[in-house]
N, C-alpha and C positions, 0 to 999 in steps of 0.2 A: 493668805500669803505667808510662806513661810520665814522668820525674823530673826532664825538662829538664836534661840531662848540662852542657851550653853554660854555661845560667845559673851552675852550681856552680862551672864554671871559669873563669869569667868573676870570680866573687865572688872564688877563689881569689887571681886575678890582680892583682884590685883589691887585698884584704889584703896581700898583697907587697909591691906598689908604692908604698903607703902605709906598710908598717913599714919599708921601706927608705929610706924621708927620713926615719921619726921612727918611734924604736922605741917610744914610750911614746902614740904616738895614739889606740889605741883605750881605753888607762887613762883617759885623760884623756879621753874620749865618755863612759864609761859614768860616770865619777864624777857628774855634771852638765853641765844645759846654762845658757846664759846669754844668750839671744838677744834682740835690740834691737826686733828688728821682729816684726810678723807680717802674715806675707801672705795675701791672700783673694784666690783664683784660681780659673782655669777648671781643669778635671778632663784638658783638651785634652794628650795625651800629648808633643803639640809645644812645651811652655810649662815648659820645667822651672826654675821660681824660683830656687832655689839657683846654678845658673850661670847664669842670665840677668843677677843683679847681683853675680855674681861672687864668693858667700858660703860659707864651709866648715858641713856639717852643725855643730850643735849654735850657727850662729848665726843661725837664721832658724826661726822658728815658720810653719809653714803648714797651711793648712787651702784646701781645694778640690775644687769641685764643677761640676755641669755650668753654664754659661754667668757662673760665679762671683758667685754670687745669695747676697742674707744674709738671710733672710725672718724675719719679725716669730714665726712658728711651729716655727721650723726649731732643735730642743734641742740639736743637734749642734754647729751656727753660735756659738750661745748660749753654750754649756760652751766651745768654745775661746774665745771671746772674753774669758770672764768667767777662765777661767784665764790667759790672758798677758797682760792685766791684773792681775788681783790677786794674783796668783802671781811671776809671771815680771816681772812690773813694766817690760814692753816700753813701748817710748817711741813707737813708729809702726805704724799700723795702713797696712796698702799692699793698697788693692782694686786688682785689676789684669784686664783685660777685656785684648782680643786680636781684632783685625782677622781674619776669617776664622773667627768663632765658629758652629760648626754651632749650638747651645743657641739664638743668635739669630737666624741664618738659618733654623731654625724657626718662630719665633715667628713673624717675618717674612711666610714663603711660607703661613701656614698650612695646613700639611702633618698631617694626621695619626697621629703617631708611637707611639700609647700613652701609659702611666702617668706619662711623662717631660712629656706634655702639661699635664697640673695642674701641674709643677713650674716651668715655662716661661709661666705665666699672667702674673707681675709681669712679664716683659718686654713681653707683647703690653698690659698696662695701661701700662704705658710710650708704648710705641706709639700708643696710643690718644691718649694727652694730649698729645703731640707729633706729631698725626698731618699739620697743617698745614705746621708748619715742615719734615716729612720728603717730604713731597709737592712744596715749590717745589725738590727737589733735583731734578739732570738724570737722571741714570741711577739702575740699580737699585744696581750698587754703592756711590755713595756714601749713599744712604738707608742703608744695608745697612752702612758702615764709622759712619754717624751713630749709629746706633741701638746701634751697641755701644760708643759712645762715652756717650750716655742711659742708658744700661743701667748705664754702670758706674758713673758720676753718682750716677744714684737708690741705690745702692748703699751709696757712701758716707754720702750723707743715711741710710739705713736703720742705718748702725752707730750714727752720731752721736746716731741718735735714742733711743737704748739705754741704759734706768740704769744699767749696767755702764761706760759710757764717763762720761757726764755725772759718774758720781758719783767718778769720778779726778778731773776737771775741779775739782769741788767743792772735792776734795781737796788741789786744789794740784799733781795728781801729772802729769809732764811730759807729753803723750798728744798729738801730731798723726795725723791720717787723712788720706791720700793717694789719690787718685784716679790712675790711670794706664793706657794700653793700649799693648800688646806687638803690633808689625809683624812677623809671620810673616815674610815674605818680607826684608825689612831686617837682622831681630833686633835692631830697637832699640825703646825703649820713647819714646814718648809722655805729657809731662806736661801731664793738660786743667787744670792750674791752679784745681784744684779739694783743698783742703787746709785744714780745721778744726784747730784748737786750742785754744777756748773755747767755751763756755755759751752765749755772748753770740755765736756765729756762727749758734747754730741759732733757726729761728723759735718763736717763743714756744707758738704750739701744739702744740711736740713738745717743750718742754722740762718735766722732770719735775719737782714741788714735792716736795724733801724735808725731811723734817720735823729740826727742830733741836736 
């Protein structure tokens, strides 16, 4: 059976390296974590959060899937969100989309992929609602770099729109969501200046009446 010899020495290496600037680091992982943010990414293997903004494990909550979608169905999406809120008492929520997003450039070509297709439908309703605005663009790439920039948009509205977030809000309890997208080829990140912190940002018919 093959055991990936590489990987093991690889991990090996990393342990080393790591307890030779600080004998006491992995004590201090497994005790607890305490991280400010949490991030909602792409699954894309070229996208790694942690060093993109430059964070040591045990400070960045993340969760990540294909085209970095938070759907109103999705219990996985749900249960992180609702734990680094009421758990973890994270202060930012960081949706982060990615220029060069295969998840969209599906959506996009309407390509036939499989079961990944149902998961990829919010983007193509994306598309649909802004199909005008994406059509006066000139080429196929920038439609193509727009749409995952809508993508990650609609995104954020979808967390915002979450009694889980709202009901911090309510609370008093500190909670910005952040919209942003990561330039493959740059490695810099893009802020579409798209950033909630109150009740009172989101439209009334997605805000939730709770009871007193």
């Amino acid at each position: 059976m093959e055991t990936l010899h590489h990987l093991f020495k690889n991990n090996d290496e990393w342990v080393t390296s790591k307890i030779s600037k600080d004998a006491d680091y992995f004590k201090r992982m497994a005790a607890a974590q305490d991280p400010k943010y949490l991030w909602i990414g792409c699954s894309d293997s070229r996208v790694p959060a942690n060093e993109i903004i430059g964070l040591e494990p045990g400070e960045l909550f993340v969760h990540r899937n294909v085209a970095n979608l938070f759907l109103n169905i999705d219990l996985n999406s749900l249960s992180v969100l609702e734990y680094a809120i009421n758990m973890l008492k994270i202060q930012h929520v960081i949706v982060c989309g990615h220029y060069g997003c295969g998840g969209v450039k599906a959506a996009m070509e309407d390509n036939r992929l499989g079961i990944v297709d149902n998961w990829l439908r919010s983007i193509r309703d994306v598309r649909a609602r802004f199909k005008e605005d994406l059509e006066i663009l000139s080429t196929p790439e920038e439609r193509y770099n727009k749409l995952v920039e809508l993508n990650t948009v609609q995104q954020v509205l979808n967390v915002c729109h979450k009694t889980i977030v709202q009901g911090a809000w309510l609370r008093n309890q500190p909670l910005w969501v952040h919209g942003w997208v990561y330039d493959l080829e740059t490695g810099k990140l893009k802020d579409l200046d798209c950033c909630f912190s109150s009740i009172n940002q989101v439209e009334d018919v997605y805000r939730v009446k709770f009871k007193k």
